[in-house]
C-alpha positions as protocol buffer text, in pm:
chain_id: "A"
residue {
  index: 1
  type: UNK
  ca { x: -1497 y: 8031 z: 4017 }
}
residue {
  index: 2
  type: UNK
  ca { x: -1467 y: 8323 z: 3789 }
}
residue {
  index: 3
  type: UNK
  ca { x: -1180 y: 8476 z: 3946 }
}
residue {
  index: 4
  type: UNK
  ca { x: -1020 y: 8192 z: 3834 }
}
residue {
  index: 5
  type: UNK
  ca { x: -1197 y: 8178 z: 3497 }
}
residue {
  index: 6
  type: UNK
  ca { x: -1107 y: 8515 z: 3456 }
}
residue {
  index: 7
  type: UNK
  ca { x: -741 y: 8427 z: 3550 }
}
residue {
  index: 8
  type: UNK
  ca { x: -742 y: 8126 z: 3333 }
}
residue {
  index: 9
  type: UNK
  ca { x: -879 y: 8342 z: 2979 }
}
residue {
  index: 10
  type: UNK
  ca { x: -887 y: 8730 z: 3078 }
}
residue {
  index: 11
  type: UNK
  ca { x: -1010 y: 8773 z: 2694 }
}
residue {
  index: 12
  type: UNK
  ca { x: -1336 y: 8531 z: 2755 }
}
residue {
  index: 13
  type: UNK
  ca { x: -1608 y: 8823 z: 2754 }
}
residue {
  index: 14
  type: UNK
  ca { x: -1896 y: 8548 z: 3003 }
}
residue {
  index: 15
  type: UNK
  ca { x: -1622 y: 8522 z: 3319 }
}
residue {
  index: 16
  type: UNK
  ca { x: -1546 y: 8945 z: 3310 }
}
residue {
  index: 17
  type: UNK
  ca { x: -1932 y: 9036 z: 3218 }
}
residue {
  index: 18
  type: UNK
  ca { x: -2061 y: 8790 z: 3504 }
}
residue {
  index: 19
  type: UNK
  ca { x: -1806 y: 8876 z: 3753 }
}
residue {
  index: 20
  type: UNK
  ca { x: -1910 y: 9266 z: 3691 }
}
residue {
  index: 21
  type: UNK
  ca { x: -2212 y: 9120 z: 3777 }
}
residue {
  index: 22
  type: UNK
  ca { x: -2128 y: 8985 z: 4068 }
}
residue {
  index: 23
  type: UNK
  ca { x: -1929 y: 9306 z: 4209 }
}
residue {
  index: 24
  type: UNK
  ca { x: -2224 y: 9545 z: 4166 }
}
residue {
  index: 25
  type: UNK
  ca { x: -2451 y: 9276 z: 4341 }
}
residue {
  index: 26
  type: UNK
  ca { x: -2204 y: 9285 z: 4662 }
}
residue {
  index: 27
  type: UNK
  ca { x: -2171 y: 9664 z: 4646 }
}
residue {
  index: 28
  type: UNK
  ca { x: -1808 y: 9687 z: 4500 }
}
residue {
  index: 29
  type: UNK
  ca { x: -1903 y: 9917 z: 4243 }
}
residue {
  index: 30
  type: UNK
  ca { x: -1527 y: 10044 z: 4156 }
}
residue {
  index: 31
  type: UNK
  ca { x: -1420 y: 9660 z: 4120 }
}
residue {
  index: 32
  type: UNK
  ca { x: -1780 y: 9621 z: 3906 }
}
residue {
  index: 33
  type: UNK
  ca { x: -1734 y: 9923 z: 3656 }
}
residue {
  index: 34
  type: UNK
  ca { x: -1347 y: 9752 z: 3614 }
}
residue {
  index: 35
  type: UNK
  ca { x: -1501 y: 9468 z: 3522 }
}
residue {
  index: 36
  type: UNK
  ca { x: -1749 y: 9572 z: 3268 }
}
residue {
  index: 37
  type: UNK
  ca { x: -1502 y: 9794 z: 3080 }
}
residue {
  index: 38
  type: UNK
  ca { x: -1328 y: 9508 z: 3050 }
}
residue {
  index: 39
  type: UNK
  ca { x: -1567 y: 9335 z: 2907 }
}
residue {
  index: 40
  type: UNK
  ca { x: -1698 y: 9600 z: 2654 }
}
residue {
  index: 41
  type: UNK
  ca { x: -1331 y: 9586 z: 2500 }
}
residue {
  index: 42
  type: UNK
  ca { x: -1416 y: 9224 z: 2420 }
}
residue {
  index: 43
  type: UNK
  ca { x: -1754 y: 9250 z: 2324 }
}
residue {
  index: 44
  type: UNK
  ca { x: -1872 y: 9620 z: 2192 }
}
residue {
  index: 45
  type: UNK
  ca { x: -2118 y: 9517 z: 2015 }
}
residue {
  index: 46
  type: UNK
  ca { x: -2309 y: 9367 z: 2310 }
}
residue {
  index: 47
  type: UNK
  ca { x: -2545 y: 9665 z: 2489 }
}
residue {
  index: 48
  type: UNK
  ca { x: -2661 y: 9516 z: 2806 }
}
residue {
  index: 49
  type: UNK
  ca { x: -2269 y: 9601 z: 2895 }
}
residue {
  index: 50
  type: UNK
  ca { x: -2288 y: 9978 z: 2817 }
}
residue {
  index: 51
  type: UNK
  ca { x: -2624 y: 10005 z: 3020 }
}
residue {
  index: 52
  type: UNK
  ca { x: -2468 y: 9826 z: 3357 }
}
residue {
  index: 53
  type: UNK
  ca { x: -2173 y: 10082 z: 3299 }
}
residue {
  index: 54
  type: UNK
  ca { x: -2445 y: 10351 z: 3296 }
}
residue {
  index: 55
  type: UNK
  ca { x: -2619 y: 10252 z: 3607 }
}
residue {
  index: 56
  type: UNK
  ca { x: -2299 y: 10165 z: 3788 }
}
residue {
  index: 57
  type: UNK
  ca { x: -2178 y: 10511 z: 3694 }
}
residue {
  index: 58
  type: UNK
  ca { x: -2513 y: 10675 z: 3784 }
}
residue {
  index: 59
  type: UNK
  ca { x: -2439 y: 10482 z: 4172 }
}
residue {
  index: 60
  type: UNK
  ca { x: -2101 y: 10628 z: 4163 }
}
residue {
  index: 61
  type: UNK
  ca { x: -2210 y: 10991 z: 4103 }
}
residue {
  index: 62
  type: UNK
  ca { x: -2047 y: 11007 z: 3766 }
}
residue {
  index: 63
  type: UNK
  ca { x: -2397 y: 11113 z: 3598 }
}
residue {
  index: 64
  type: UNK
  ca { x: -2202 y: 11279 z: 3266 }
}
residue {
  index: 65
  type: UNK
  ca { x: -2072 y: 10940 z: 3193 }
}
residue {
  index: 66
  type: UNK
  ca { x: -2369 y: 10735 z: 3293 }
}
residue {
  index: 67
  type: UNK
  ca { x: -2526 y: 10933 z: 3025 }
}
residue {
  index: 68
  type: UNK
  ca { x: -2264 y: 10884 z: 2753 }
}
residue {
  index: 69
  type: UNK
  ca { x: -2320 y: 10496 z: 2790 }
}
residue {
  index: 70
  type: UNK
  ca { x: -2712 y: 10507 z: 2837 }
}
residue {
  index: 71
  type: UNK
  ca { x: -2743 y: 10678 z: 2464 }
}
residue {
  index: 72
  type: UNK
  ca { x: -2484 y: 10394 z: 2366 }
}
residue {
  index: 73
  type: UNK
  ca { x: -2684 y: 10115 z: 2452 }
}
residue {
  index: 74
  type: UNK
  ca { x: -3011 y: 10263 z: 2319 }
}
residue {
  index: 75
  type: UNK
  ca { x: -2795 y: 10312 z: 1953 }
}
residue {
  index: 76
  type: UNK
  ca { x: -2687 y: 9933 z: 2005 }
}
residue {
  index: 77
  type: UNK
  ca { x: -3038 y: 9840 z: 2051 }
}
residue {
  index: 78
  type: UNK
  ca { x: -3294 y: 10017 z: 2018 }
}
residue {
  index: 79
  type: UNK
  ca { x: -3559 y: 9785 z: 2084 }
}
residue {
  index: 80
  type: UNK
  ca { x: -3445 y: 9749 z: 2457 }
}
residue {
  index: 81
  type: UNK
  ca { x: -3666 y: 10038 z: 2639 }
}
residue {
  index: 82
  type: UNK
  ca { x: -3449 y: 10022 z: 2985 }
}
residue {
  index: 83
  type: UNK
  ca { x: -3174 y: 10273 z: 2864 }
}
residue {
  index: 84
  type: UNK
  ca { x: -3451 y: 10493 z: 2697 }
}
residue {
  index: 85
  type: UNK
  ca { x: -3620 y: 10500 z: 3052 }
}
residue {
  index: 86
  type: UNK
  ca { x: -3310 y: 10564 z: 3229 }
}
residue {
  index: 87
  type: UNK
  ca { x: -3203 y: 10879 z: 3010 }
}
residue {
  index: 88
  type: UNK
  ca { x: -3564 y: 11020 z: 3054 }
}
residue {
  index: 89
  type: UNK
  ca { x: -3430 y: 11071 z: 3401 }
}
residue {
  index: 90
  type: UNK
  ca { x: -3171 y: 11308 z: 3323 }
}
């Protein structure tokens, strides 16, 4: 269903951010991270995006950019402890 949502409107941010979603839940992280930076070129303003990016990035070994999007999403929000927590690893 949202492959073809996402067929139907590529622009509509739900279908890309809930099919990155869905990716990183069956293990296609590649196919995930696609996904998601998609949907942060619809939606920038929206955090939870940059901290999936992180932590999909942080699976894939790419810990420089994981970072880069972990201090994003704590600018976005600040409020939201989870990227805070995250970068305390590194």
């Amino acid at each position: 269903m949202l492959l073809a949502g996402v067929r139907f409107d590529p622009q509509f941010f739900p279908f890309r951010y809930n099919l990155g979603r869905l990716y990183s839940i069956d293990f296609q992280y590649k196919e995930s991270l696609i996904q998601f930076e998609f949907a942060k070129a619809e939606m920038p303003e929206y955090f939870k995006t940059y901290l999936h990016i992180g932590i999909l990035s942080e699976m894939t070994r790419e810990i420089y950019y994981a970072i880069d999007h972990y201090k994003i999403a704590a600018k976005k929000n600040p409020y939201d402890t989870e990227a805070l927590i995250r970068l305390s690893d590194h």
